[in-house]
C-alpha positions as CSV (number, residue, x, y, z in Angstrom):
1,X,0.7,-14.6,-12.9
2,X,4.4,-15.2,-12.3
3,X,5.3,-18.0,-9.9
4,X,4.6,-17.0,-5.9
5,X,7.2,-14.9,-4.4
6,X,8.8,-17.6,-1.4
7,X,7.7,-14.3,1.3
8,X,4.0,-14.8,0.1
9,X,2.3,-16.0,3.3
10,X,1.2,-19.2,4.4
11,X,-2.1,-19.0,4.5
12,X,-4.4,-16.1,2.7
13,X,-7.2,-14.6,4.4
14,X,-11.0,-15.1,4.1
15,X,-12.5,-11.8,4.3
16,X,-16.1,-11.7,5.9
17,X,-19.1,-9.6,4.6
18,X,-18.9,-5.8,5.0
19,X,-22.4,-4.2,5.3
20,X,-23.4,-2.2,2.8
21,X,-20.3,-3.2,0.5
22,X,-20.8,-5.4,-2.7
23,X,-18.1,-6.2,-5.7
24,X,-17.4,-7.9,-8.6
25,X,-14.6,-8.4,-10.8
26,X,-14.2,-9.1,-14.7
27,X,-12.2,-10.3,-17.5
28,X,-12.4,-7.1,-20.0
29,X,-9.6,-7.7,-21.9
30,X,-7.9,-4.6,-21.6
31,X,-4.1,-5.9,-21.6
32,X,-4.6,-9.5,-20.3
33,X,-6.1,-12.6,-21.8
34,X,-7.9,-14.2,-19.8
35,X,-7.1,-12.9,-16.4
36,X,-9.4,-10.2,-14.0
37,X,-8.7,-6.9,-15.0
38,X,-11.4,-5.1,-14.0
39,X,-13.2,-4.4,-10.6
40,X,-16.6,-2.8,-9.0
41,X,-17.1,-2.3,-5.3
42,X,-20.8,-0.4,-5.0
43,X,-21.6,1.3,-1.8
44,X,-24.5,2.1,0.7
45,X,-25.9,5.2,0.0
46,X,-24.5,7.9,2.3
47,X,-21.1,6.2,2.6
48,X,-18.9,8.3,3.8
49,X,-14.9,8.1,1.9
50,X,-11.4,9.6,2.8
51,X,-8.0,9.4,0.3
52,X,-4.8,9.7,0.3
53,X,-2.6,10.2,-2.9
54,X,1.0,10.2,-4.5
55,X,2.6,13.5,-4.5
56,X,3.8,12.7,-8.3
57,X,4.0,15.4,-10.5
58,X,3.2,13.3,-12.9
59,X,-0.3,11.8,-11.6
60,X,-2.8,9.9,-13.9
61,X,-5.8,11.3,-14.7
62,X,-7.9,8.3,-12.3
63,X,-5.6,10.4,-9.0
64,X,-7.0,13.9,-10.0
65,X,-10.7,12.5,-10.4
66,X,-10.4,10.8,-7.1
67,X,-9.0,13.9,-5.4
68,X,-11.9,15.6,-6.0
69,X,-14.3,13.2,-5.4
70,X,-12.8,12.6,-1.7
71,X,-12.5,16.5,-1.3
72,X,-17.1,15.8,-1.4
73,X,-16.4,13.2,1.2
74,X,-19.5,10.8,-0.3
75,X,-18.9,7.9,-2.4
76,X,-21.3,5.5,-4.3
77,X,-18.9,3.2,-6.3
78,X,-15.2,2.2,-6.6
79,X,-14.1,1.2,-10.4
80,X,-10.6,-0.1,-11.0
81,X,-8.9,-1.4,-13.9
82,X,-5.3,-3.4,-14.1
83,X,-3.0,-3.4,-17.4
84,X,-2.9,0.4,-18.3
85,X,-2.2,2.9,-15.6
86,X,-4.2,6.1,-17.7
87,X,-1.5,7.9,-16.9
88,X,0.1,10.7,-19.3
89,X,-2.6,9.8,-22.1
90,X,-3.8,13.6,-22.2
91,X,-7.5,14.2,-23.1
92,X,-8.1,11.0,-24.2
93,X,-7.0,9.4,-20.3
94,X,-9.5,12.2,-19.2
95,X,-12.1,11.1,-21.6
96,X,-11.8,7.1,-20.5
97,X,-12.4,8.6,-16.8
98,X,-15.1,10.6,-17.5
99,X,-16.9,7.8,-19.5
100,X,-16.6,5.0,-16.8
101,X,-17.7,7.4,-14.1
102,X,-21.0,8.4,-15.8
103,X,-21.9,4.8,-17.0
104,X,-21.4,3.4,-13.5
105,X,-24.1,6.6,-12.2
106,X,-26.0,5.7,-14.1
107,X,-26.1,1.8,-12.9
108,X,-25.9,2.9,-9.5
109,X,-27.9,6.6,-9.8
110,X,-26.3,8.6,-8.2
111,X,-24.1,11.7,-9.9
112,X,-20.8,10.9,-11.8
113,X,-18.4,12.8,-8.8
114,X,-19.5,10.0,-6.4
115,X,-17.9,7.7,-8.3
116,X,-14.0,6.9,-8.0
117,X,-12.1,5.3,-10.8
118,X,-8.1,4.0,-10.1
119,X,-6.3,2.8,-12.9
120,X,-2.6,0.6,-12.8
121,X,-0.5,-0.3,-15.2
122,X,1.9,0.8,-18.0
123,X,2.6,4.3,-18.8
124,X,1.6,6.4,-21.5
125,X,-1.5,4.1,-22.7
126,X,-5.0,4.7,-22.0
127,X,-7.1,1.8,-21.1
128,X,-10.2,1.2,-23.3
129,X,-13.6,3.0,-22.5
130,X,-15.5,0.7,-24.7
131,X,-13.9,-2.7,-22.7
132,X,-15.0,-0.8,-19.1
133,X,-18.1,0.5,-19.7
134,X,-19.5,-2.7,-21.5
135,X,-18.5,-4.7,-18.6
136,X,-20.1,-2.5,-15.9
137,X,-23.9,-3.3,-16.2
138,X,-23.0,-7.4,-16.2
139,X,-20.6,-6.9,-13.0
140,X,-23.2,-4.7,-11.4
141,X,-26.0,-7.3,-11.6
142,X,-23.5,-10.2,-9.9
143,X,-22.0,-7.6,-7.3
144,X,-21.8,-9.7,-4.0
145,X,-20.7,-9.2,-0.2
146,X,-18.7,-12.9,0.2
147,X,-15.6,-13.9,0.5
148,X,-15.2,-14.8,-3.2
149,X,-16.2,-11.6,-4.3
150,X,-13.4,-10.3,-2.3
151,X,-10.8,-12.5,-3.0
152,X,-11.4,-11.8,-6.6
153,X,-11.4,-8.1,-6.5
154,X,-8.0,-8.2,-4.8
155,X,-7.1,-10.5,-7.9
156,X,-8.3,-8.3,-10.7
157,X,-6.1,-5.1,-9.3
158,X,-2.8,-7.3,-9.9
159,X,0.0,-6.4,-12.1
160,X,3.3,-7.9,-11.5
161,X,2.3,-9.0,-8.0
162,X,2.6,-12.8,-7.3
163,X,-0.2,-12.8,-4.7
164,X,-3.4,-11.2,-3.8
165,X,-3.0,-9.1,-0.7
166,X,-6.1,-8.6,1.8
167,X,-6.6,-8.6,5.3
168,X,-9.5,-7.9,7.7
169,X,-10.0,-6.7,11.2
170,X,-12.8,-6.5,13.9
171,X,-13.6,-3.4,16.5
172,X,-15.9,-2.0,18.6
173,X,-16.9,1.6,19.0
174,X,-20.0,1.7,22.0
175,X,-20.0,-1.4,22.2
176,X,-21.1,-2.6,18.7
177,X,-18.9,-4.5,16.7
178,X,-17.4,-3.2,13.2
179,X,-15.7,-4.8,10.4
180,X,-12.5,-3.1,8.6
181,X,-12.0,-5.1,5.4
182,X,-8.6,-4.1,3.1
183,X,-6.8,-5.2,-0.2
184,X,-4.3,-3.4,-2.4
185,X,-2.1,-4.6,-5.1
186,X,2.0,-3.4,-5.2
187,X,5.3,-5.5,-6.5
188,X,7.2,-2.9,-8.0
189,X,7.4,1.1,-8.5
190,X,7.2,1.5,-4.3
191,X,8.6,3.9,-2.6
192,X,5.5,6.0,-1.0
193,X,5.3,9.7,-0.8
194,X,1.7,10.6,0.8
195,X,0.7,7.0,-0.6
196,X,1.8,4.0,-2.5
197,X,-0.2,1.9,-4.7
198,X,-3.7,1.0,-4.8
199,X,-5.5,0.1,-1.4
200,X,-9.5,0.0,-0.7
201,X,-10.5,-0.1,2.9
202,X,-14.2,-0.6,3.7
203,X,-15.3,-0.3,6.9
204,X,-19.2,-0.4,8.1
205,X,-18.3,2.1,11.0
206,X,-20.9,5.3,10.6
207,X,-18.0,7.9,10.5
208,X,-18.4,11.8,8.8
209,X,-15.4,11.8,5.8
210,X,-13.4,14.4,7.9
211,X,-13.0,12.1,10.7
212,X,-11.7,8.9,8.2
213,X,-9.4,11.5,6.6
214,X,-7.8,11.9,10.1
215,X,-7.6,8.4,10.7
216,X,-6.2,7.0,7.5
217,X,-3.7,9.9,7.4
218,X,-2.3,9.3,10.9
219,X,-2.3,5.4,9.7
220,X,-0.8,5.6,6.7
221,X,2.4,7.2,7.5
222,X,2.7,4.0,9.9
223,X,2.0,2.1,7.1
224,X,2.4,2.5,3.5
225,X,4.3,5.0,4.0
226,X,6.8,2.9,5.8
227,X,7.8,0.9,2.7
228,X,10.1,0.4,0.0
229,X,11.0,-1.8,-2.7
230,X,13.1,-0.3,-5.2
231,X,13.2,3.7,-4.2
232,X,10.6,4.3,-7.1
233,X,6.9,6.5,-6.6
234,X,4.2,5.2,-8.6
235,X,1.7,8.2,-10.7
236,X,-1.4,6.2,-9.8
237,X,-0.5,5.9,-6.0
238,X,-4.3,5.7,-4.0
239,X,-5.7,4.7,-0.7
240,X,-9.3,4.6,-0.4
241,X,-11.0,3.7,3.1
242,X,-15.0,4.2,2.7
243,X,-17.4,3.9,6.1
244,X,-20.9,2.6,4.8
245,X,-22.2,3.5,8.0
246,X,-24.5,0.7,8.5
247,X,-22.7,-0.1,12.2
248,X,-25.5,1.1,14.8
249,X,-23.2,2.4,17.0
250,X,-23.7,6.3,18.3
251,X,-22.5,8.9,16.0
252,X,-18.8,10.1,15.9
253,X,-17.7,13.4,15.4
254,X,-14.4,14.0,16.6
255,X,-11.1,12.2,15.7
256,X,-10.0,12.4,18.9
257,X,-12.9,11.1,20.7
258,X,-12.1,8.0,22.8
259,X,-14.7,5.4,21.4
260,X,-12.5,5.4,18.6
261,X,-9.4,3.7,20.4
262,X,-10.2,0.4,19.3
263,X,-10.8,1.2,15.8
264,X,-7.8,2.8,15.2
265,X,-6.0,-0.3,16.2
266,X,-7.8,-2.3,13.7
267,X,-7.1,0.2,11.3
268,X,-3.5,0.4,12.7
269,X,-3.2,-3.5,12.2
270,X,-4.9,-4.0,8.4
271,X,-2.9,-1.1,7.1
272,X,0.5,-2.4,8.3
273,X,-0.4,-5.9,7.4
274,X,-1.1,-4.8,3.7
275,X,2.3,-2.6,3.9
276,X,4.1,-6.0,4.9
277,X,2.1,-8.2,1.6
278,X,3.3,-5.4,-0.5
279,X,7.4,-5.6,0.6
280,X,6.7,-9.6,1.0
281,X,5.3,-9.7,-2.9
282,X,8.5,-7.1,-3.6
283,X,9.7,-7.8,-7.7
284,X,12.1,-10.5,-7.7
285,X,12.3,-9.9,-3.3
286,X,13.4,-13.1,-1.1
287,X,14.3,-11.8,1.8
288,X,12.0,-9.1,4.3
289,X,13.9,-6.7,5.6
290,X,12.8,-4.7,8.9
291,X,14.6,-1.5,9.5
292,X,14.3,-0.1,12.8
293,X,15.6,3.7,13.5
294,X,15.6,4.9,17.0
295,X,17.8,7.9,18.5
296,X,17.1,10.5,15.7
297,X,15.9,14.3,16.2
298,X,12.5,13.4,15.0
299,X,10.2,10.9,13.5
300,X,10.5,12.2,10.6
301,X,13.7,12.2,10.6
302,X,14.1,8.9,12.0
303,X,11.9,7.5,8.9
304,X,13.9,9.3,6.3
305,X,17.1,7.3,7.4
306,X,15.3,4.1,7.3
307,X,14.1,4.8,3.8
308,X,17.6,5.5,3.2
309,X,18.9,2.7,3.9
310,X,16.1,0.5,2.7
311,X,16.3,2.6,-0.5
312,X,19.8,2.1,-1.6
313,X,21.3,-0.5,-3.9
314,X,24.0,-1.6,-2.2
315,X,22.4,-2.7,0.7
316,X,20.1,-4.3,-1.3
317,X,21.9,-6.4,-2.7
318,X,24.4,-7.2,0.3
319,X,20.9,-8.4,1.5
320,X,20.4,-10.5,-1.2
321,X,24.0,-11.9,-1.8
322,X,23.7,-12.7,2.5
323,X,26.6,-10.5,2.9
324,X,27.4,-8.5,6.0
325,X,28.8,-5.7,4.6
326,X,27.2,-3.0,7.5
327,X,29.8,-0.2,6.1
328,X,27.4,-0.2,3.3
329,X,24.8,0.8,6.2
330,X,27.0,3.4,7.2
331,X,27.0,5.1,3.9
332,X,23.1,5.1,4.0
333,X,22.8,6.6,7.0
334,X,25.2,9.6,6.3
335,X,24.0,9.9,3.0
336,X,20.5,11.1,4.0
337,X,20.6,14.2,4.3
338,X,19.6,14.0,8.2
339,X,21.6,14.7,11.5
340,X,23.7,12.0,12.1
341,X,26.8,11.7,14.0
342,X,29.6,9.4,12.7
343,X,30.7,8.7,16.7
344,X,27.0,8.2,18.2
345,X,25.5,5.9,15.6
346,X,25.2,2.1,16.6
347,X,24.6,-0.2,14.2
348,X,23.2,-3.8,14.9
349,X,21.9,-6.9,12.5
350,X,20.0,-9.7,13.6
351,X,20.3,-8.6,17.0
352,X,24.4,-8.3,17.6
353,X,25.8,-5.0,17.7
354,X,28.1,-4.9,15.0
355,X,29.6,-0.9,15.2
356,X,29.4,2.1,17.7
357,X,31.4,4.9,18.8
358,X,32.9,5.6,15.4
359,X,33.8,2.1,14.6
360,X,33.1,-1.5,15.0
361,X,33.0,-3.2,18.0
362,X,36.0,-4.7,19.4
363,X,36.2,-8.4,19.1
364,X,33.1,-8.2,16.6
365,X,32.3,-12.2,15.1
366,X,30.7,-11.8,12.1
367,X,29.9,-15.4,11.8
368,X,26.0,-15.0,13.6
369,X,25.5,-12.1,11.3
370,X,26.4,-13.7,8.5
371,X,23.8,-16.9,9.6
372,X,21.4,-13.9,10.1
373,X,21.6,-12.1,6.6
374,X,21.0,-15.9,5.1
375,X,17.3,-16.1,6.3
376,X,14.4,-14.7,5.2
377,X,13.7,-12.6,7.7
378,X,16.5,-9.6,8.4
379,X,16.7,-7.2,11.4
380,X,18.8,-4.1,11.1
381,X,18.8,-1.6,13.9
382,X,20.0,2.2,14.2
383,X,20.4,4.0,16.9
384,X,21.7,7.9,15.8
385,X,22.2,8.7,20.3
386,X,20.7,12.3,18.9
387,X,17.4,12.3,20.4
388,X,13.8,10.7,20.6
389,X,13.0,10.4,17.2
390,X,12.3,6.5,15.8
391,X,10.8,5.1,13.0
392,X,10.1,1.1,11.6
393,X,10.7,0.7,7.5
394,X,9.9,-2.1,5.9
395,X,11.9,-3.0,2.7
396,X,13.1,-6.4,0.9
397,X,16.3,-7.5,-1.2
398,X,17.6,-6.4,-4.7
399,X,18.1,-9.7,-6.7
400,X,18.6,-10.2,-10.3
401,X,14.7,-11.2,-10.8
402,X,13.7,-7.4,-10.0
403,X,16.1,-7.0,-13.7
404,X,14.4,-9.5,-15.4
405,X,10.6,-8.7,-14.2
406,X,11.2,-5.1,-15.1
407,X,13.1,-5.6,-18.6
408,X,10.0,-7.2,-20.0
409,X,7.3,-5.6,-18.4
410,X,5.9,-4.2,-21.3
411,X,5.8,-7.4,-23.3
């Protein structure tokens, strides 16, 4: 693993037992030597899964599988590999899928559909069959609820990432307390459309599928779909989040329905804390960047001119290289392809307001700014004057690492 990015945080989490959840991880060799590659999560029977998934065009064979699976809303086991994404290897991708679903049934019995397989990695290069499927009956007979077993599933997902990224929440819905447990893995190749990455949320919450596919699609799009690192959408892009129902808390059947408050928070809070690992573990990334959007015609809007701006080379690199150059913001914003109006927008970094009316302030002093865009930590705020509309993006700097991680990824 390369050496830890300096926005990795301080202190990784423990994640406590989810009922009804068990994993293990492996070393199958299917890229890596001697590193976890390989990953199990078996579930409760009846749990109860929702997905979202990239909008590629060019999705792996793992996405479409998965996108069926959800569509049944039932789930029995999660497999994952790292090193080969199984994506654009034809029937043979297809094949590998097809294989490690019905193997891991048939160790769990239940039918192949209720089992979801994610792969990440390069291009073009089917993982082995043989190397999964030989694993899964050893893995299964280890699987564990602790906090090992999760730290080490988060590890086996990783690619270029520096760090595993987890995070865990507590709620209450009627009074009984549930657990909402999370990791994904992400570095590079993020810039989300529907979804980003690879995420597993597990939850012991007793919800039906069409209520968790409300809730992680209202979250996500606070979330995951609030990042960037380099403006690029990943073909294996999948967030999982599984309810093994083994909460004893009265059933929920409406999204909307008010005992769900407090879990939507958690849900809320493990979701953007994941978002955050990803930009913090960004290839080659030193400094987080927090874009905030407010005055646009819409939310949507307002999110599309943060992306913008998190999205585009030149600011990335101004970020990197400490340099205040907001005109480079300027050209972000008006190159979005959203309303914008050159005399409303207001531009401010690190909490001084640098331009507005058309302009930059009079008397601007560039010298806090500059002390600013030195940090780790940047703040960049827009306000368009157009309307309601606002939006947070999270993105990170363009230094020369992201060059030298991506040059030799294949190697």
């Amino acid at each position: 693993m390369a050496p830890l990015s300096p926005l990795a945080p301080e202190r990784f989490v423990a994640l406590p037992p989810v009922a009804g959840v068990t994993l293990a991880s492996a070393r199958s060799g299917i890229r890596y030597k001697d590193r976890r590659d390989l990953m199990i999560a078996i579930l409760a029977p009846g749990t109860t899964v929702a997905g979202v998934f990239t909008r590629s065009k060019t999705r792996g064979a793992p996405v479409d599988w998965c996108r069926a699976g959800v569509r049944r809303g039932k789930v029995r086991a999660i497999v994952v590999n790292s090193g080969n994404s199984n994506t654009f290897t034809g029937k043979a991708g297809i094949a590998v899928v097809e294989r490690t679903a019905t193997s891991m049934a048939t160790i769990v019995k239940c039918r192949p559909s209720e089992v979801l397989i994610s792969s990440t990695g390069v291009i073009g290069e089917p993982p082995s069959a043989d190397k999964i499927t030989s694993a899964l009956p050893a893995m299964a007979k280890v699987a564990r609820g602790d906090s090992d077993a999760w730290q080490a599933a988060a590890e086996a997902i990783l690619t270029t990432d520096t760090f595993p990224k987890l995070a865990t929440r507590t709620a209450t819905i009627d009074g009984v307390s549930v657990t909402l447990n999370g990791f994904c893995k992400g570095s590079g190749m993020i810039a989300p459309e529907m979804a980003t990455m690879l995420a597993f949320l597990f939850t012991d919450a007793t919800l039906p599928a069409g209520v968790l596919q409300e809730l992680l699609s209202r979250s996500n799009e606070r979330s995951f779909n609030s990042i960037t690192v380099d403006g690029d959408t990943s073909t294996s892009d999948t967030v999982l989040l599984c309810a093994t129902g083994q909460a004893k808390h009265k059933r929920v059947t409406r999204k909307n329905d008010p005992r769900l408050r407090d879990f939507r928070r958690a849900l809320d809070e493990v979701m953007v804390d994941l978002a955050q690992q990803i930009v913090r573990d960004g290839e080659g990334a030193e400094k987080f960047v927090t874009i905030q959007v407010a005055g646009a015609t819409s939310a949507k809007s307002a999110r599309a001119i943060g992306r913008a701006i998190g999205n585009s080379p030149l600011v990335k690199t101004a970020l990197a290289a400490g340099d205040a150059n907001w005109g480079r913001i300027v050209m972000a914003v008006g190159k979005s392809g959203e309303a914008a109006d050159r005399d409303k927008l207001a531009i401010s970094i690190g909490g001084v307001r640098i331009a507005e009316k058309g302009g930059p302030v009079p008397g601007y002093d560039e010298t806090p700014v500059t002390a600013h865009m030195k940090g780790r930590e940047i703040e960049i705020d827009i306000d368009l004057g157009l309307g309601r509309g606002k939006a947070t993006v999270w993105t990170c700097d363009l230094t020369h690492r992201y060059i030298d991680i991506n040059g030799s990824y294949r190697s």
